[in-house]
SEPA-375203 format. One record per residue (C-alpha): residue number from 1; residue in one letter; x, y, z. Coordinates in steps of 0.05 Angstrom, whole numbers, padded with zeros to 5 digits, always signed. Each point is the difference from the previous one (the first is absolute). Example, Ala and Ser with C-alpha at 12.3 -4.5 7.8 and 13.67 -1.06 7.14 Angstrom:
<nodes>
<node><pos>1</pos><code>A</code><u>+00246</u><v>-00090</v><w>+00156</w></node>
<node><pos>2</pos><code>S</code><u>+00027</u><v>+00069</v><w>-00013</w></node>
</nodes>
This chain:
<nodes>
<node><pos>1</pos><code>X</code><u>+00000</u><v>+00000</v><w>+00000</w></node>
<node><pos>2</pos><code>X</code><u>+00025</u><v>+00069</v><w>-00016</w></node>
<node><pos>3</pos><code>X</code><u>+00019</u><v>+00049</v><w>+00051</w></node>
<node><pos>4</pos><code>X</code><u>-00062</u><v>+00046</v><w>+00028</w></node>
<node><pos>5</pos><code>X</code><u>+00027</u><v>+00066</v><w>+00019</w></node>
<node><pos>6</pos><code>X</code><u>-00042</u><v>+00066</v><w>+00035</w></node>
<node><pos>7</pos><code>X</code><u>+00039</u><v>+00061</v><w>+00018</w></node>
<node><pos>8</pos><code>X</code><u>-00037</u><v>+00065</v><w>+00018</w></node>
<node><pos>9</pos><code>X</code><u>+00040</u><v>+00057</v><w>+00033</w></node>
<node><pos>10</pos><code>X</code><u>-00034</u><v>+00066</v><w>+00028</w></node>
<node><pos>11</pos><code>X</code><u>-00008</u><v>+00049</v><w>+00055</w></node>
<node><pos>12</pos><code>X</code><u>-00059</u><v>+00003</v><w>+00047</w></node>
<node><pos>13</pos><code>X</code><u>-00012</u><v>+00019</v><w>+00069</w></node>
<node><pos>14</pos><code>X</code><u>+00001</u><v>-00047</v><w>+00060</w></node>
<node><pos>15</pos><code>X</code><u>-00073</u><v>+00000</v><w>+00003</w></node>
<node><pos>16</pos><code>X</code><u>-00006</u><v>-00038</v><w>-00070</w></node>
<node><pos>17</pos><code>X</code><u>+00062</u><v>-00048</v><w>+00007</w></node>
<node><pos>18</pos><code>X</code><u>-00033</u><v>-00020</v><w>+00063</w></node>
<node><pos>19</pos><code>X</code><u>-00059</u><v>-00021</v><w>-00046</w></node>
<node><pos>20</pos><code>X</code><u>+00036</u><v>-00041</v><w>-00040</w></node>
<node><pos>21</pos><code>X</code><u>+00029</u><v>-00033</v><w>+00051</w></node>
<node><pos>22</pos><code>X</code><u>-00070</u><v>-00017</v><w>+00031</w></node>
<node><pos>23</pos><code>X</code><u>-00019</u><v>-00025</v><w>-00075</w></node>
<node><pos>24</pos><code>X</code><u>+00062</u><v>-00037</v><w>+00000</w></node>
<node><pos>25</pos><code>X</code><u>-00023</u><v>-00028</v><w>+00076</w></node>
<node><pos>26</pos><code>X</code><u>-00066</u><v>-00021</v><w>-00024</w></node>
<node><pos>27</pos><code>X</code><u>+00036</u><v>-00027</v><w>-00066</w></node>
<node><pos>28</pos><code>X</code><u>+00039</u><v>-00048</v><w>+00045</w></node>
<node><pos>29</pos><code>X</code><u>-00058</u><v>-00013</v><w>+00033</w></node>
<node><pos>30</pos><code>X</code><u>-00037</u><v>-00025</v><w>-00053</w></node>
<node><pos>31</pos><code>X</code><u>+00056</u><v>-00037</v><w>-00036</w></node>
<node><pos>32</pos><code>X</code><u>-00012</u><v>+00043</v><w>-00054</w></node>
<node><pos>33</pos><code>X</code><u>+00045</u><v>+00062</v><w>-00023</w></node>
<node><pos>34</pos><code>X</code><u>-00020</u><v>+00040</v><w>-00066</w></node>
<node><pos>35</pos><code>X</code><u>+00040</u><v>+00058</v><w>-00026</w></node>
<node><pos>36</pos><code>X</code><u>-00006</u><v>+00045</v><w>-00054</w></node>
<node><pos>37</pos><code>X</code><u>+00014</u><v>+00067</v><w>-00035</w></node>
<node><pos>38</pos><code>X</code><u>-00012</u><v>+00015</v><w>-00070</w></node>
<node><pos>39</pos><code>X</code><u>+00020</u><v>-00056</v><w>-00042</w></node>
<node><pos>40</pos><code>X</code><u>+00034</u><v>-00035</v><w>+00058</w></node>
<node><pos>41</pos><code>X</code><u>-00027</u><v>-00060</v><w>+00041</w></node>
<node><pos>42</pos><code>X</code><u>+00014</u><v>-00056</v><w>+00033</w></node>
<node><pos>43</pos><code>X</code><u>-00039</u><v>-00050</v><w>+00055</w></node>
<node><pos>44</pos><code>X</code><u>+00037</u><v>-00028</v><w>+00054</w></node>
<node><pos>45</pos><code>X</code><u>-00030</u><v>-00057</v><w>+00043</w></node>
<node><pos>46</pos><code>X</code><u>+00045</u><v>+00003</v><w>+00064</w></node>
<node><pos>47</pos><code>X</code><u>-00023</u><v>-00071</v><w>+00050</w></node>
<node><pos>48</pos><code>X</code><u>+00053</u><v>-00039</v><w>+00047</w></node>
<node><pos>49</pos><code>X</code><u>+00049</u><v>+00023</v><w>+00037</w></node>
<node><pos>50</pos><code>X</code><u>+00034</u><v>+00067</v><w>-00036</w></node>
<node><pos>51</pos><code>X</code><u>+00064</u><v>+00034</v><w>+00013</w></node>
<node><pos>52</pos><code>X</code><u>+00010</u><v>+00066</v><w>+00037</w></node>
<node><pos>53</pos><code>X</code><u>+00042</u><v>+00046</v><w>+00000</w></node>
<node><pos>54</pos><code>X</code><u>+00005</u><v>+00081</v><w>+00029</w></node>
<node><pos>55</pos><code>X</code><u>+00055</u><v>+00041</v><w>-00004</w></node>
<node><pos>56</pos><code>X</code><u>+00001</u><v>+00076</v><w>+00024</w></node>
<node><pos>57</pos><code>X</code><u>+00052</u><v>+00053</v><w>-00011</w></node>
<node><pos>58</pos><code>X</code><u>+00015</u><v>+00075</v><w>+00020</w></node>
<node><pos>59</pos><code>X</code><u>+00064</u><v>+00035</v><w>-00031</w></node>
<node><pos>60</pos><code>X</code><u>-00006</u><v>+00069</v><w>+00013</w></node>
<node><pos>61</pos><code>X</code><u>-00070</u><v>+00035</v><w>-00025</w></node>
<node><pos>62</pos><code>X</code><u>-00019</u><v>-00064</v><w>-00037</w></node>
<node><pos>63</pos><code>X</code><u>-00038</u><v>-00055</v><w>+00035</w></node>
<node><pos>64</pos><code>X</code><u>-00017</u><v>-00069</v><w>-00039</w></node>
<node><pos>65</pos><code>X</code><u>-00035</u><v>-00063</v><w>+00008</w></node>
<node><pos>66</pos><code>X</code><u>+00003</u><v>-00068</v><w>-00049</w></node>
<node><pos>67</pos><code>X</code><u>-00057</u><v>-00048</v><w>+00009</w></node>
<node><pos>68</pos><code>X</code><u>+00022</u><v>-00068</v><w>-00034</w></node>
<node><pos>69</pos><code>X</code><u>-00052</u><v>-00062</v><w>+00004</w></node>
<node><pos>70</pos><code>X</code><u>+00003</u><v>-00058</v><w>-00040</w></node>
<node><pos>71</pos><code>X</code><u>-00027</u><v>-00061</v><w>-00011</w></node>
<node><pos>72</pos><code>X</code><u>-00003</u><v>-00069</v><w>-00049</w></node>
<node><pos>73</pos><code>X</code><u>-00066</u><v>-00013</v><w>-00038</w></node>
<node><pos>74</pos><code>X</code><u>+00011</u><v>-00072</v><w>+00016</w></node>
<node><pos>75</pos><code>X</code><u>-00017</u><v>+00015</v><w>+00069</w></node>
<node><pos>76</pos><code>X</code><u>+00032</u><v>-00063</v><w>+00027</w></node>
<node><pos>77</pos><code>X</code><u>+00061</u><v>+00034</v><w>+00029</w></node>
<node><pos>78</pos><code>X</code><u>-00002</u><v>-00002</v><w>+00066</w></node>
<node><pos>79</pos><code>X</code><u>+00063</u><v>+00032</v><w>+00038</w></node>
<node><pos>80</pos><code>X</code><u>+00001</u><v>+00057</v><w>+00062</w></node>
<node><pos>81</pos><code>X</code><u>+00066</u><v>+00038</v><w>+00011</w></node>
<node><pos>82</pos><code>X</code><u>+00017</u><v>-00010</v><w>+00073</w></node>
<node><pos>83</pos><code>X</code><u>+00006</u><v>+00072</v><w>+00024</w></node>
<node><pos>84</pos><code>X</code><u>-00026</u><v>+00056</v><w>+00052</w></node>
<node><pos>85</pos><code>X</code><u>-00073</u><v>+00015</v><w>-00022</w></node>
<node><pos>86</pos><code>X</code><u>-00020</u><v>+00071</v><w>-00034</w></node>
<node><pos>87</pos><code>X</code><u>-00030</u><v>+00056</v><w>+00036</w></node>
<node><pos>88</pos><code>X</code><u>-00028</u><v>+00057</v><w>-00044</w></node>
<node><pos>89</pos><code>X</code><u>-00033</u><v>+00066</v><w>+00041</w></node>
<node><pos>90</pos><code>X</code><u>-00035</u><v>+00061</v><w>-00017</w></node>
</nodes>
């Protein structure tokens, strides 16, 4: 199967990123994740155990934070990092 690719790049406000990431929540929820923009689409059906990853940085005036999650379609993978568990606040 060829490679699926979405990218979409933009600035908005915390108040909208904060809906998409309750879309993206409910997404997860449902085992069911579609995205699109113009032309651009592409349905991803995350189930099983996923990957997770955070990483946060400040360097001067510039804060940053990477969300990675990832998953096999298979969904027979079964594996858990040993590890301290995540903590997120607001």
């Amino acid at each position: 199967m060829p490679e699926e690719k979405f990218v979409f790049d933009s600035l908005q406000d915390a108040k909208t990123i904060g809906e998409f990431i309750e879309a993206l929540k409910l997404g997860f929820e449902n085992g069911r994740i579609a995205l699109s923009s113009g032309e651009e689409e592409i349905l991803l059906t995350p189930k099983g155990l996923l990957n997770f990853s955070v990483k946060a940085k400040k360097k001067n005036d510039e804060s940053k934070i990477t969300l990675r999650i990832a998953w096999k379609d298979r969904g027979d993978g079964i594996s858990c990092a040993p590890g301290t568990p995540i903590r997120i606040e607001n």
